[in-house]
PASEBA-1860 file (N, C-alpha, C; in nm, 3 decimals):
! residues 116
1> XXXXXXXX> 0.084/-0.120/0.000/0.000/0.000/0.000/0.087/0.125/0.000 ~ 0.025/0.248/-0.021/0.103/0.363/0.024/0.125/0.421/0.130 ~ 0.214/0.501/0.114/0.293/0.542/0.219/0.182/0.629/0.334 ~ 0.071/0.695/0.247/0.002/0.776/0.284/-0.080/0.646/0.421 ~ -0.140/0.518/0.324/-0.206/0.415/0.410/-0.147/0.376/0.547 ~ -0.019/0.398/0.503/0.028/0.341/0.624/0.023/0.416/0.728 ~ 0.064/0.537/0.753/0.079/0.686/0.839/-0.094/0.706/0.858 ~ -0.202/0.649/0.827/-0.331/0.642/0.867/-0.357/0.596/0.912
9> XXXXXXXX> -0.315/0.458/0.894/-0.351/0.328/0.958/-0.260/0.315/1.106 ~ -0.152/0.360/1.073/-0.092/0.384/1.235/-0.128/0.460/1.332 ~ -0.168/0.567/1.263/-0.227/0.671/1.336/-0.392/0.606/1.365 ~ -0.431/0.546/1.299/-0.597/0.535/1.407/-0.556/0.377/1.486 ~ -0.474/0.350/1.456/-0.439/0.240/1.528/-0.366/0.267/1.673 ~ -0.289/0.389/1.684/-0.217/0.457/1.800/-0.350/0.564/1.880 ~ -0.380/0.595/1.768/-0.568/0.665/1.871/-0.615/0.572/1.944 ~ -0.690/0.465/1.876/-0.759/0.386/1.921/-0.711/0.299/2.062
17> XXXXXXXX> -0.576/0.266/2.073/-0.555/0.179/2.171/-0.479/0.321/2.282 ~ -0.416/0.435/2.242/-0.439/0.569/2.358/-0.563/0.603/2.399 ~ -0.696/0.543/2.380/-0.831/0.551/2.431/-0.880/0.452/2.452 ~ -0.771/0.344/2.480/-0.836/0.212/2.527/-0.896/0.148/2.450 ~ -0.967/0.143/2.328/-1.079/0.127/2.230/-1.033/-0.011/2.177 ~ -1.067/-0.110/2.174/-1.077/-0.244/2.078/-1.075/-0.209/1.946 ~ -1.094/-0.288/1.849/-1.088/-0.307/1.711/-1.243/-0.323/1.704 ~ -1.283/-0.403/1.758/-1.469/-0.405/1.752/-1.550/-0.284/1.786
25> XXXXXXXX> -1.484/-0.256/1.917/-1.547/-0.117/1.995/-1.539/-0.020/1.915 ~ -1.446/0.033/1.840/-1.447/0.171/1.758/-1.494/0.136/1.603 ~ -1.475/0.011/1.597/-1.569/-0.007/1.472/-1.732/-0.020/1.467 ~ -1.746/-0.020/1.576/-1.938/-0.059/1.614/-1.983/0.111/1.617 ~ -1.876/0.193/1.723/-1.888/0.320/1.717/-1.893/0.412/1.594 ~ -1.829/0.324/1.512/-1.790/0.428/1.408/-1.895/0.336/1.256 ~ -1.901/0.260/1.295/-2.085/0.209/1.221/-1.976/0.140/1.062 ~ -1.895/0.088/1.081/-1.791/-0.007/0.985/-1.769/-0.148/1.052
33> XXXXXXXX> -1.732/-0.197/0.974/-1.697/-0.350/1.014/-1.600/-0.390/1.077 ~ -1.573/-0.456/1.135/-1.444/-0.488/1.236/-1.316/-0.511/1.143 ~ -1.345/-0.602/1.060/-1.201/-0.686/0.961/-1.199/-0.581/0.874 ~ -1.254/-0.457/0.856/-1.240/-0.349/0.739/-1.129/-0.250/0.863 ~ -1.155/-0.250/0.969/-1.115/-0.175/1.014/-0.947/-0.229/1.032 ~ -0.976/-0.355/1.052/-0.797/-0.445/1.086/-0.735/-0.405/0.974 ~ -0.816/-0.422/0.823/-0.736/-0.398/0.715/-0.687/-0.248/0.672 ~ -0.760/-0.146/0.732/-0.718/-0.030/0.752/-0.570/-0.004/0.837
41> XXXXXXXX> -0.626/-0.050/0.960/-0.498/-0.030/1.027/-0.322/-0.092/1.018 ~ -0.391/-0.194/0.907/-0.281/-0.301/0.858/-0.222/-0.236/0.719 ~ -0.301/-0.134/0.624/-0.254/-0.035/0.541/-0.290/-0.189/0.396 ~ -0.353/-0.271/0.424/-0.462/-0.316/0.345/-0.567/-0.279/0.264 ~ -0.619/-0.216/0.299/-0.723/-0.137/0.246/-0.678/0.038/0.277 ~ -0.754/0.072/0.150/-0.769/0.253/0.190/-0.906/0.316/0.168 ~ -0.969/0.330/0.325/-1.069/0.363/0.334/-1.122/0.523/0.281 ~ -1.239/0.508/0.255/-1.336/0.623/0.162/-1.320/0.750/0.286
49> XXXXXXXX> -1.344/0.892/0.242/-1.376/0.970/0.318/-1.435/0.927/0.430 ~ -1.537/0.872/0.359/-1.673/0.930/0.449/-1.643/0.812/0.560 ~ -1.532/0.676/0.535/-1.521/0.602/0.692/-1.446/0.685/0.709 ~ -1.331/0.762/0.718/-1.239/0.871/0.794/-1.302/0.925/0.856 ~ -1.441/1.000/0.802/-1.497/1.120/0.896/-1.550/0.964/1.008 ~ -1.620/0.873/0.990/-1.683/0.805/1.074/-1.555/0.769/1.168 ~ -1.460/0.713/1.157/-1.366/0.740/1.257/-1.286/0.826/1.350 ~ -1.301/0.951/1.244/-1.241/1.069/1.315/-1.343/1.123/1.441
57> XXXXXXXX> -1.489/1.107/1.403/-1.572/1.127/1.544/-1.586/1.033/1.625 ~ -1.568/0.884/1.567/-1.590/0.800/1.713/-1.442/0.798/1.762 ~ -1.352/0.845/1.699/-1.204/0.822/1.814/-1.185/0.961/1.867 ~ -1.312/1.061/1.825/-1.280/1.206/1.914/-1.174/1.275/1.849 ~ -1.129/1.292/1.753/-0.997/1.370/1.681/-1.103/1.387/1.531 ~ -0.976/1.484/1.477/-1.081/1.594/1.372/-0.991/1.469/1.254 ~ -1.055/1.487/1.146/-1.003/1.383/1.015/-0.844/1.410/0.972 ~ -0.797/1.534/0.994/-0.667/1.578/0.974/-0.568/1.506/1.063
65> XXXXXXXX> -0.600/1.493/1.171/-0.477/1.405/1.265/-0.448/1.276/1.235 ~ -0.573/1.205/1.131/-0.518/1.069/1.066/-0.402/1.105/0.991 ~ -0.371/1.227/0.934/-0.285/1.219/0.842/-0.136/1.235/0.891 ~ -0.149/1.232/1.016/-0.019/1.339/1.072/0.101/1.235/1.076 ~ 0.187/1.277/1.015/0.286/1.198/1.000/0.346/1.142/1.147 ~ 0.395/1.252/1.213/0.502/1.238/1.321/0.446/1.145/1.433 ~ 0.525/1.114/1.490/0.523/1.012/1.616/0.480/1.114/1.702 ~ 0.505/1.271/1.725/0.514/1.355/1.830/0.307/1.355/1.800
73> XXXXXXXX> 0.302/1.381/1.722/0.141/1.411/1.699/0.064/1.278/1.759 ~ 0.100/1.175/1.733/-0.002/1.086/1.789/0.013/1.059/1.982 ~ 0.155/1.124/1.999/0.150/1.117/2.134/0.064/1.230/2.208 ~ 0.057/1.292/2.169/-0.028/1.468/2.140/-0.200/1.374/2.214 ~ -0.203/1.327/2.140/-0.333/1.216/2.126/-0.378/1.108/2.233 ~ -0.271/1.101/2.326/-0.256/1.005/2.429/-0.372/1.016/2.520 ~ -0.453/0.962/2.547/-0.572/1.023/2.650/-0.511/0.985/2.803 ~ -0.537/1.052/2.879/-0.549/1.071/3.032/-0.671/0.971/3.081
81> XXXXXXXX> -0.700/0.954/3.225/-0.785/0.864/3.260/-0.930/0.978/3.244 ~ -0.900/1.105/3.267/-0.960/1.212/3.257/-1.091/1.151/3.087 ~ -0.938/1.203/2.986/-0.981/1.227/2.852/-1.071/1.059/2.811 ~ -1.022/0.970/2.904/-1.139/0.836/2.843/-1.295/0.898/2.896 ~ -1.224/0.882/3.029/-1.402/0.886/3.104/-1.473/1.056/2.993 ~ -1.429/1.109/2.973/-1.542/1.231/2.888/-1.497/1.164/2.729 ~ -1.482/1.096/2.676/-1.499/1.039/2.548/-1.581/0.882/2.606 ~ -1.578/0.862/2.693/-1.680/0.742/2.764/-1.846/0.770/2.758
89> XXXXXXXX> -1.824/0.892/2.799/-1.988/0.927/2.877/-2.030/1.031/2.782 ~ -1.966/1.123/2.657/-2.005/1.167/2.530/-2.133/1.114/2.456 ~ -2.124/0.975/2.449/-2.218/0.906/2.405/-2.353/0.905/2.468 ~ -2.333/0.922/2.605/-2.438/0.884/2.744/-2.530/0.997/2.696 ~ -2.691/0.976/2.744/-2.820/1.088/2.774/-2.724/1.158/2.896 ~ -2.816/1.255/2.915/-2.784/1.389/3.011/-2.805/1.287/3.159 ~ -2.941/1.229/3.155/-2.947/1.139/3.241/-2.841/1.021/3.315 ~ -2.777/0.963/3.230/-2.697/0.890/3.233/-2.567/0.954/3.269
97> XXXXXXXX> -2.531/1.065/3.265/-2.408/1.142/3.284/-2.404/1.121/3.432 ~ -2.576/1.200/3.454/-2.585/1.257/3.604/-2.578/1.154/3.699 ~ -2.634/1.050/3.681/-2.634/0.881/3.727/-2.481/0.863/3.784 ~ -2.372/0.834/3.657/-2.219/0.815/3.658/-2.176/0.954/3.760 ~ -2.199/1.051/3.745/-2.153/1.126/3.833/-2.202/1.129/3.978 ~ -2.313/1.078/3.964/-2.320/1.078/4.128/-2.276/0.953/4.180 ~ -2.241/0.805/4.149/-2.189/0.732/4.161/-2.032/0.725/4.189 ~ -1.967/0.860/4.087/-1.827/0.867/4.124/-1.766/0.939/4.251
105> XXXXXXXX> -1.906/1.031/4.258/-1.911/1.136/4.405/-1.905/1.011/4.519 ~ -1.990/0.871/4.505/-1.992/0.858/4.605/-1.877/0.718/4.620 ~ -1.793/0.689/4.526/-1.682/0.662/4.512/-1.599/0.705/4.597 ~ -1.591/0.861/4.563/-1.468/0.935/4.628/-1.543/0.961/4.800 ~ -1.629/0.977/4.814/-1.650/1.001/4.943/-1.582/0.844/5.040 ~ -1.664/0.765/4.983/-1.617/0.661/5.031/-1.485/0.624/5.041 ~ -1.381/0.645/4.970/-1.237/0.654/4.962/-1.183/0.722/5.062 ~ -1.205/0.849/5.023/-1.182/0.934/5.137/-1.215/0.920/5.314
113> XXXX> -1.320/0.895/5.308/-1.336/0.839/5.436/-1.255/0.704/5.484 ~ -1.214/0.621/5.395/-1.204/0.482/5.460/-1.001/0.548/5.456 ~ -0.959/0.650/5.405/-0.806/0.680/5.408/-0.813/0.756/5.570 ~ -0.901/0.753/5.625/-0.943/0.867/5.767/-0.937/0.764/5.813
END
């Protein structure tokens, strides 16, 4: 494949596992097939726009950072435990946010108390 495939395919392959994400998981998210997606990241296939844009929103990065050559850019990309949990709960109703958040409140209370 080309050079271009490959520097894409690394790059959503270095997104995807800096956000924890499976090969199934960001392909279900991103509404493509699992083995289309292996062959992407394997520089097998060269996927259409329109799966780029579908990947570029379910891995949370704009379509341009697939292209980015450098190693420094995909580290750029690294998520925090922070940056999963709000690309986690993105998906969630308003409801469902408020649920997870009061659950984590009472996480930390509980932590906190049992370090006392």
């Amino acid at each position: 494949m080309s050079h271009i495939s490959i520097i894409v395919g690394e790059n959503i392959r270095g997104i995807r596992q800096s956000k924890g994400l499976s090969q199934e998981r960001l392909a279900l998210r991103a509404g493509i097939n699992p083995s289309f997606l292996g062959q992407i990241e394997r520089a097998e296939k060269s996927p259409t726009i329109v799966s780029l844009e579908k990947l570029a929103i379910a891995l949370g990065v704009k379509v341009e950072e697939l292209f980015h050559s450098s190693t420094d850019e995909i580290q750029k990309t690294n998520a925090t435990f922070l940056d999963k949990i709000i690309f986690e709960l993105s998906e969630r109703t308003n409801e469902e946010q408020e649920d997870i958040y009061k659950i984590i409140i009472q996480l930390l209370v509980f932590k906190d108390k049992k370090e006392k």
